[in-house]
C-alpha positions in Angstrom: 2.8 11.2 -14.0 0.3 10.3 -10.7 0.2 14.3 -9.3 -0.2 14.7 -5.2 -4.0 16.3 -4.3 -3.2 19.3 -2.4 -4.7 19.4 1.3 -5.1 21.5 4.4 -3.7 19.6 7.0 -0.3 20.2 8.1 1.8 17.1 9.9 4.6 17.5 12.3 7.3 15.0 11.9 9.2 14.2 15.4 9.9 10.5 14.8 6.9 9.4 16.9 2.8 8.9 16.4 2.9 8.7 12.7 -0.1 6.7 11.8 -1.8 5.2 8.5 -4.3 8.2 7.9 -1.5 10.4 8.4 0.2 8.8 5.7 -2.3 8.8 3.3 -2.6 12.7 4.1 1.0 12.9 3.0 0.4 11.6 -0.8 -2.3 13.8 -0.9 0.4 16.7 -0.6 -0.6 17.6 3.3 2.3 20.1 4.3 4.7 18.7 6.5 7.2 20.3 9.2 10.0 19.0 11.8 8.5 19.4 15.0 10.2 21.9 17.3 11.7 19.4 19.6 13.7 17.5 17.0 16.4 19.7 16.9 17.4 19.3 20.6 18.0 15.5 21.0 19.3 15.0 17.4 22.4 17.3 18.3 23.0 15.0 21.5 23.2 12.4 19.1 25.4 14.3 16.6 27.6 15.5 19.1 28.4 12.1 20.0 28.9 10.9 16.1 31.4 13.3 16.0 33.3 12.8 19.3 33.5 9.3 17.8 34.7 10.2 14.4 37.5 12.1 16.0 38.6 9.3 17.9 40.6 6.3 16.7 38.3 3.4 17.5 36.6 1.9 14.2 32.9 2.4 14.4 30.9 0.5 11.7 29.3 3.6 9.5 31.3 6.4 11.1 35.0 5.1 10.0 35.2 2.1 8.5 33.8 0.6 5.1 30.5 -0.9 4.5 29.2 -4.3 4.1 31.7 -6.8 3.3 34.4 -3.2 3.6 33.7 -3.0 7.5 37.0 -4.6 8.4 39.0 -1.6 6.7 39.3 1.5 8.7 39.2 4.5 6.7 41.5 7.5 7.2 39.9 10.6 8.8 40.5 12.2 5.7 38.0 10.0 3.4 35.8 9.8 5.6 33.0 13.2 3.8 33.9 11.0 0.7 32.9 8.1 2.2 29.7 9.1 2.5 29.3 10.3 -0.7 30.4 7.5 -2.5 27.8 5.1 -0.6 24.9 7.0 -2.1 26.4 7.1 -5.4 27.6 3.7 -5.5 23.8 2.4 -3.8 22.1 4.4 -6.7 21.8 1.1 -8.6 17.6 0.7 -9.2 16.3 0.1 -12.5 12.7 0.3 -14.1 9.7 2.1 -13.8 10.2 5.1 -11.2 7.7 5.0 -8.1 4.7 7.8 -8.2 4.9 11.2 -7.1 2.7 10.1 -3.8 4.7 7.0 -2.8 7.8 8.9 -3.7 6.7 11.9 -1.5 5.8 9.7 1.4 9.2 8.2 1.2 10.5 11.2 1.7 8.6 12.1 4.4 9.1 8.8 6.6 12.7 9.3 6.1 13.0 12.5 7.4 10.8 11.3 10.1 13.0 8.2 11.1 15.7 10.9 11.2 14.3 13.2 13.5 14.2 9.9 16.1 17.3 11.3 17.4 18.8 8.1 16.9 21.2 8.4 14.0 22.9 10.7 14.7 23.4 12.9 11.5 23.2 16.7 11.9 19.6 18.9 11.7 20.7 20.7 8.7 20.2 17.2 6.8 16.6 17.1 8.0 15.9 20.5 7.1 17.6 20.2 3.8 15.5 16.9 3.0 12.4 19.1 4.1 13.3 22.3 2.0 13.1 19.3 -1.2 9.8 18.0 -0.2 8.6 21.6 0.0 9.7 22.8 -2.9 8.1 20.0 -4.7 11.7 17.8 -5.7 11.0 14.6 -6.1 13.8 12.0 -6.8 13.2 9.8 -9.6 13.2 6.5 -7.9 13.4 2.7 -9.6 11.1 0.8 -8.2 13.6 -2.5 -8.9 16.9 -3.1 -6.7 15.7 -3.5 -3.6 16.5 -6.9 -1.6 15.0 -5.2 1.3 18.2 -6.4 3.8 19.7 -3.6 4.9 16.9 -1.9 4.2 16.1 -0.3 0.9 19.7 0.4 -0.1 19.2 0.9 -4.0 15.9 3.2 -4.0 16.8 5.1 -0.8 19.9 6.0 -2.6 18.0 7.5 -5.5 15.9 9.7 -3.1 19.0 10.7 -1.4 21.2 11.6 -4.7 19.1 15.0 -5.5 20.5 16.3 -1.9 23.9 16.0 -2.6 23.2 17.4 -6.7 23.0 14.0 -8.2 20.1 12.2 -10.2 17.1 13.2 -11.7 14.1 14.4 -10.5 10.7 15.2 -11.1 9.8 19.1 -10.5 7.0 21.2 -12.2 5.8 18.1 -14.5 9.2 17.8 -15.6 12.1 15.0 -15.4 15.2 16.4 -15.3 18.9 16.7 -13.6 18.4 17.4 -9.7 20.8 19.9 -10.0 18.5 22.1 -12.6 16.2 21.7 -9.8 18.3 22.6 -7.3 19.4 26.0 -8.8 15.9 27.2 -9.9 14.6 26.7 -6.3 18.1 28.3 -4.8 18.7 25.4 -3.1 22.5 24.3 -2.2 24.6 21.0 -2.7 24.4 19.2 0.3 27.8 18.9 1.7 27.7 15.2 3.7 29.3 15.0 7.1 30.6 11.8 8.7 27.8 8.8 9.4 24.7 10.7 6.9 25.3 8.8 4.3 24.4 5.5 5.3 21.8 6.9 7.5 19.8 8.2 4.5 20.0 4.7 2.7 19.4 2.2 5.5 16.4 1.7 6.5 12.9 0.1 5.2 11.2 3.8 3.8 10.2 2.8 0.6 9.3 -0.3 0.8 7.0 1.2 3.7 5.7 3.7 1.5 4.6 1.9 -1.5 3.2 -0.8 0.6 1.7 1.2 3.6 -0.4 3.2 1.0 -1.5 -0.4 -0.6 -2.5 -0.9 3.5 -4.5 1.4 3.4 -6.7 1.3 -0.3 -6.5 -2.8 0.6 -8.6 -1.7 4.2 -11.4 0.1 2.3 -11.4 -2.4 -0.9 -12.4 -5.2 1.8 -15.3 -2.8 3.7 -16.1 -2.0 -0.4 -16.4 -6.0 -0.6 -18.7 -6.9 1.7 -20.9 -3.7 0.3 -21.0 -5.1 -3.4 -21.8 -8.8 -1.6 -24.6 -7.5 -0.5 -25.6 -5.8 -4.1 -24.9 -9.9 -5.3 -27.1 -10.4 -2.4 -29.8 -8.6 -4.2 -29.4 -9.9 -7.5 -29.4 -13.3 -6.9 -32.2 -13.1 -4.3 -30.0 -14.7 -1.7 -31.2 -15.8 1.8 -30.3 -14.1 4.5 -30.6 -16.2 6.7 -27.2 -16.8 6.5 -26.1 -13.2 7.9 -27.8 -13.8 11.2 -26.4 -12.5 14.0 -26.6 -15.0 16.0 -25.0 -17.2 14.1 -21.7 -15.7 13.5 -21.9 -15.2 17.3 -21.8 -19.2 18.1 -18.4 -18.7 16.2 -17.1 -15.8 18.0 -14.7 -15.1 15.1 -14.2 -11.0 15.4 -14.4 -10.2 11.2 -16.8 -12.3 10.3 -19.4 -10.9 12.8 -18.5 -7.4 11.4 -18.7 -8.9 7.8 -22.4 -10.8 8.7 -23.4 -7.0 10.4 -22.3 -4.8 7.8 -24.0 -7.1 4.8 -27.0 -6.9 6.8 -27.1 -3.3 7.1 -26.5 -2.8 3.1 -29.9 -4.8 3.0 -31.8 -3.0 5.4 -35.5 -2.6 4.0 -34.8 -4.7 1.4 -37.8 -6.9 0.3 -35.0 -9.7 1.2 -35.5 -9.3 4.7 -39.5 -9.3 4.4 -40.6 -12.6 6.4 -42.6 -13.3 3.5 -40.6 -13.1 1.1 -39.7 -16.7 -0.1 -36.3 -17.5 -1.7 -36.0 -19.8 -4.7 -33.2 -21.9 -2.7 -32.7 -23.6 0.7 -29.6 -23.0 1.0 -27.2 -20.4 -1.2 -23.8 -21.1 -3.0 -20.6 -20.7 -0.5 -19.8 -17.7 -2.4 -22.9 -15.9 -0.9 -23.9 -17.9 2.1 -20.4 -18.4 3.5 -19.2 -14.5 2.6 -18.9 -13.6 6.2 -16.8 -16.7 7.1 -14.4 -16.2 3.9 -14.3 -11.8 4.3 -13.8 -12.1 7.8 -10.3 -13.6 8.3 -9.0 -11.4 5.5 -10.6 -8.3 7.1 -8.4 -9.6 10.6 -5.5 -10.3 8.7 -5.3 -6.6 7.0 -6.2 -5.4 10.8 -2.7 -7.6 11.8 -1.1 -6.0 9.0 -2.1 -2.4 9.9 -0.7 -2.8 13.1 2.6 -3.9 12.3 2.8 -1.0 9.6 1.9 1.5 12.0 4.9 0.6 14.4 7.0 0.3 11.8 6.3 4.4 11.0 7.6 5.1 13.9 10.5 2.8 14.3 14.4 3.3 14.0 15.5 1.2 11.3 19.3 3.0 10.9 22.5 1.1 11.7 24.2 1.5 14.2 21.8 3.6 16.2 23.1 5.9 18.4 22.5 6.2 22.1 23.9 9.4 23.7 22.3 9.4 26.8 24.6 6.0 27.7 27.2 6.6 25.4 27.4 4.4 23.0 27.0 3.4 19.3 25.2 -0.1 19.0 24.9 -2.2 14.9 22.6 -4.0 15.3 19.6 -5.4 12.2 16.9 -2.8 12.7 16.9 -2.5 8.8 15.8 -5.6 7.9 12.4 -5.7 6.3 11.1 -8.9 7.0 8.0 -8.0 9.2 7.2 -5.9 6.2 7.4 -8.2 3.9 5.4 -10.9 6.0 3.2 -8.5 6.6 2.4 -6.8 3.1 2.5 -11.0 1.5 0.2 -11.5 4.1 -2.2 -8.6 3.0 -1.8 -9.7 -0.3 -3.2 -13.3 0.3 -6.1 -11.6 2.1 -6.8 -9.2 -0.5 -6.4 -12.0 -3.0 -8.6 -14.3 -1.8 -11.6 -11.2 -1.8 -10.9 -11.3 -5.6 -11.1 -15.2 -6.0 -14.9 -15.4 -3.9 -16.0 -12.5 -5.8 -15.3 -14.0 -9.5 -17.3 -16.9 -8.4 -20.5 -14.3 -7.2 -19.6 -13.2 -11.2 -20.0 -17.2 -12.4 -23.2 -17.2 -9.9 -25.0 -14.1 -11.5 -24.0 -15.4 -15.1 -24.5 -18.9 -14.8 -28.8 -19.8 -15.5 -28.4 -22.8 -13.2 -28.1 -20.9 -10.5 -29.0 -17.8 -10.9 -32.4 -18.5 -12.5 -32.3 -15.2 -15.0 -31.1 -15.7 -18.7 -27.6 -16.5 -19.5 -25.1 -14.2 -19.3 -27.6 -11.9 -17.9 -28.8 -10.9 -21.9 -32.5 -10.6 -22.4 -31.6 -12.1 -25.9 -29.7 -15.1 -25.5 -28.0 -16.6 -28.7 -28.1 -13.5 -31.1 -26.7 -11.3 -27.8 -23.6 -12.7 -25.8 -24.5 -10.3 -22.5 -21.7 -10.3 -20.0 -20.0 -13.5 -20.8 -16.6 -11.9 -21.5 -16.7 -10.2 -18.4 -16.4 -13.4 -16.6 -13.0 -13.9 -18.8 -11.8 -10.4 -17.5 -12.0 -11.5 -13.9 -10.8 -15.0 -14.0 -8.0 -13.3 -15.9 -7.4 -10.7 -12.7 -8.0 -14.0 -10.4 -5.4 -16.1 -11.5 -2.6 -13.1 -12.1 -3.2 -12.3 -7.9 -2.9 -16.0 -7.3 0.5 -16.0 -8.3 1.2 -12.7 -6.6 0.1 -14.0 -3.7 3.1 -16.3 -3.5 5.5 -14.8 -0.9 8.5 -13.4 -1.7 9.8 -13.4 1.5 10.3 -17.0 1.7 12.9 -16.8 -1.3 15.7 -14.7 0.4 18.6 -14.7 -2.1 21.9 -13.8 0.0 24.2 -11.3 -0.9 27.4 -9.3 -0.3 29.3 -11.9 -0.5 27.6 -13.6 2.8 27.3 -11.1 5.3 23.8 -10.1 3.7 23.1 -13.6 4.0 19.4 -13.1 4.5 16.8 -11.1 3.0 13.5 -10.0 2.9 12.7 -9.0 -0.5 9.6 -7.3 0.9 10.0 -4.2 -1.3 8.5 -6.7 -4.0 6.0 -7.7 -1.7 4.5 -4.3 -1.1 4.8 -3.7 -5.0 2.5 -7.4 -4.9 0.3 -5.7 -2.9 -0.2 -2.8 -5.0 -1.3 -5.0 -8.0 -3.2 -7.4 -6.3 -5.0 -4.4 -4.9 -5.8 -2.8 -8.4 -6.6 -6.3 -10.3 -9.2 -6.9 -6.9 -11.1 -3.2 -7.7 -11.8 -4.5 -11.0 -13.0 -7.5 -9.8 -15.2 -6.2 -7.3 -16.1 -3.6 -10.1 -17.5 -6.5 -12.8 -19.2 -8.0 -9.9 -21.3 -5.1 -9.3 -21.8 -4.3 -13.1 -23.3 -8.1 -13.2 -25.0 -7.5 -9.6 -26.9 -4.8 -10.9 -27.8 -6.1 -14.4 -29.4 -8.8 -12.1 -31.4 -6.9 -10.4 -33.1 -5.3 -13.5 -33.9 -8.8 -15.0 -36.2 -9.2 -11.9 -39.2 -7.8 -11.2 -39.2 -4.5 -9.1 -38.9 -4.8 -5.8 -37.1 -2.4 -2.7 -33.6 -2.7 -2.6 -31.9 -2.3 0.7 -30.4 1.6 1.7 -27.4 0.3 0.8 -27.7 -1.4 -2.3 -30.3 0.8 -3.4 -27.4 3.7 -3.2 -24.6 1.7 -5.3 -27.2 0.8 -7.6 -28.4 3.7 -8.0 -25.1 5.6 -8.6 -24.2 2.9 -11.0 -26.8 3.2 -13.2 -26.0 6.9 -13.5 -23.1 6.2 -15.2 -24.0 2.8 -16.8 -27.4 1.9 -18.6 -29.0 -1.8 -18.4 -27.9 -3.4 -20.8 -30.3 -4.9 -23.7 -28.4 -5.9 -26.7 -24.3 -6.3 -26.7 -21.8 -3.1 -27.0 -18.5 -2.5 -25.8 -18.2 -4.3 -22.0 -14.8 -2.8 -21.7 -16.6 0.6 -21.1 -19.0 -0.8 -18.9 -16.3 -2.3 -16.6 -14.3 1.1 -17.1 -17.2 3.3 -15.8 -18.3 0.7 -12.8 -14.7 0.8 -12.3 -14.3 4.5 -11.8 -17.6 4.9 -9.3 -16.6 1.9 -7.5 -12.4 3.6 -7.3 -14.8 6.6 -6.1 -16.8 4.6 -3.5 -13.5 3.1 -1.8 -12.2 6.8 -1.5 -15.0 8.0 0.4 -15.0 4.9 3.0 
């Protein structure tokens, strides 16, 4: 079971200015709180919930059936088990539960959409959601079942079951009841009131956490890119005339000036950059020479992606919303995940395609024909087989994040008999995301095992500040290697430095 890394900082939830970083800070186990304004505008909100629910006009949510059910009005009576039954009936995910982090900063965003003031459930629901996450509760949460329509109805009905004493949950390294839970922290059965219900199932939390955290590592695994480039840089004795500035600026395409910069700045002082230095080629493989031009767009399209994340934090994704200060209750789509899912498929491709350039650096270093060291990068070709299998690890990783990198939102499967006619499905694409990320670290991690092998068949020379460091580090914790041994421990240990790297970036 993935544990949350205890931190200092404290974050104030109010619905608003929720931001990536801050996100991340949550997984970590940063302490959370509802700001001190919530309070005031959700009971505006509530108040007007339940002048509605008093009333005899049906209001989708509030007093009438969901889904397909919205025709039939439901007697004031039913209406506390109303909202019971939607989270028990929703609870309907299968498979592998989420990890503690994504599952805590599910939590977190959905008592942050609900301090929005705009749907109108009472501030004892916040607090109560708030006293789990402090306590350390976390609902055990299937990461199948979500179509991602009206939001992420199935696994938003698992993290809301422990509120109301149903489910499991994990708590002190533990899976058990929620109710077991419940009692040994003194914590009370949730009693639902009219509209809560739905509001804690619909909207597009989880899918947003598991895929705004992939956001995030998928960010630093493309600046972690371009640095081991520039280590492939070194051991192929690349030309850099290919990273001037100049001309990346004739292009005027933002990322790959950044890329060209940042590649460049790995190799400062490197005897690369040394005018007299003469390359063995005139020009370099598209794989080196055209890293800049192939890094770039994906480093823009994860920007694109970033952007759209961060407004969904913030945004109110309940239906209906309420708005008190006019009066009225409005249903509306705000739940649908489709700008998620367009935009975590989108990352995926980008994060994909950093994977597919860097397995053919891998083919470069290992291949004698171009890279003018011995085969496989072994000192003792024939008896010794080097790194050859490596090559078979990454094309493996390769061709599993090409077929990731299909998007699921294009193959919306309707539901509910037609009203859910269309879907996102984007909770599978920021599950997509998550893999492709991890396959593309181990990638990126072979490619600077092979890199630096490389550089040891050459003759000494300076390598840059920047790919003297990762060199450096990874010889530390892997030895050149002579004649054959386990590779899987190689790649394990490159893995693990280059995993530590990516943190620190």
């Amino acid at each position: 079971m993935i544990q949350c890394t205890k931190t200092r900082e404290e974050i104030s939830l109010n619905g608003d200015n929720l931001c990536l970083k801050q996100v991340e800070q949550i997984a970590k186990g940063a302490a959370v709180s509802i700001a001190s304004d919530v309070e005031d505008k959700m009971h505006a909100s509530r108040a007007f919930v339940e002048s509605v629910a008093a009333g005899e006009t049906p209001v989708y949510g509030v007093n009438t059936g969901f889904g397909y059910f919205s025709r039939k009005r439901i007697e004031n009576d039913k209406l506390l088990e109303l909202q019971k039954n939607i989270i028990v009936s929703h609870a309907s995910g299968y498979g592998k539960p989420l990890s503690i982090p994504e599952t805590r900063v599910a939590m977190c965003l959905r008592l942050h959409v609900l301090s929005k003031g705009y749907t109108g459930v009472r501030y004892c629901l916040c607090e109560a959601l708030l006293h789990l996450i402090q306590a350390e509760i976390y609902p055990v949460i299937p990461e199948s079942g979500s179509v991602g329509a009206s939001g992420d109805l199935a696994p938003l009905a698992h993290l809301a079951m422990p509120l109301i004493g149903h489910g499991e949950v994990f708590y002190k390294n533990q899976r058990l009841p929620a109710l077991e839970a419940l009692k040994e922290e003194k914590l009370p059965v949730f009693e639902l009131a009219e509209k809560e219900g739905l509001s804690l199932i619909n909207g597009t939390q989880v899918m947003l956490a598991v895929g705004s955290l992939a956001l995030a590592k998928a960010c630093r695994v493309a600046l972690m890119s371009d640095k081991i480039t520039a280590l492939s840089y070194e051991g192929m004795e690349a030309r850099v005339d290919a990273l001037y500035p100049k001309l990346h600026e004739a292009r005027g395409q933002k990322g790959q000036c950044s890329v060209a910069a940042r590649i460049l700045s790995e190799l400062e002082g490197s005897y690369l950059m040394d005018s007299h230095f003469k390359a063995p080629r005139v020009q370099d493989s598209y794989s080196l020479r055209c890293a800049p031009q192939v890094h770039g767009p994906s480093h823009d399209l994860l920007a694109f992606c970033r952007d759209k994340v961060e407004i969904e934090l913030n945004a109110a994704t309940d239906n209906p919303l309420v708005f008190s200060d006019e009066g009225s209750i409005v249903s509306g789509g705000n739940f649908h995940g489709q700008v998620l899912g367009m935009a975590f498929d989108s990352a995926c491709a980008a994060v994909s395609e950093l994977g597919n350039i860097s397995e053919r650096r891998i083919e470069l270093l290992l291949n004698p024909n171009s890279s003018e060291l011995p085969a496989f990068l072994t000192p003792y070709e024939g008896t010794h087989s080097g790194y050859m299998a490596a090559q078979y690890l990454a094309a493996s990783l390769v061709n599993e994040n090409k077929g990731l990198a299909n998007p699921a939102w294009t193959d919306s499967i309707p539901g509910n008999v037609g009203v859910e006619d269309h879907v996102s499905m984007g909770m599978n694409s920021a599950k997509k995301l998550r893999k492709i990320v991890e396959n593309t670290v181990t990638i990126l991690s072979v490619e600077a095992l092979l890199a630096s092998q490389a550089i040891d068949l050459r003759i000494s020379r300076q390598l840059g500040k920047g790919t003297e460091r990762i060199y450096s580090l990874l010889r530390e914790r892997v030895p050149k290697l002579d004649t054959d041994r386990e590779i899987h421990l190689d790649v394990s240990r490159s893995r693990q430095l280059i995993e530590e790297l990516i943190a620190d970036l």
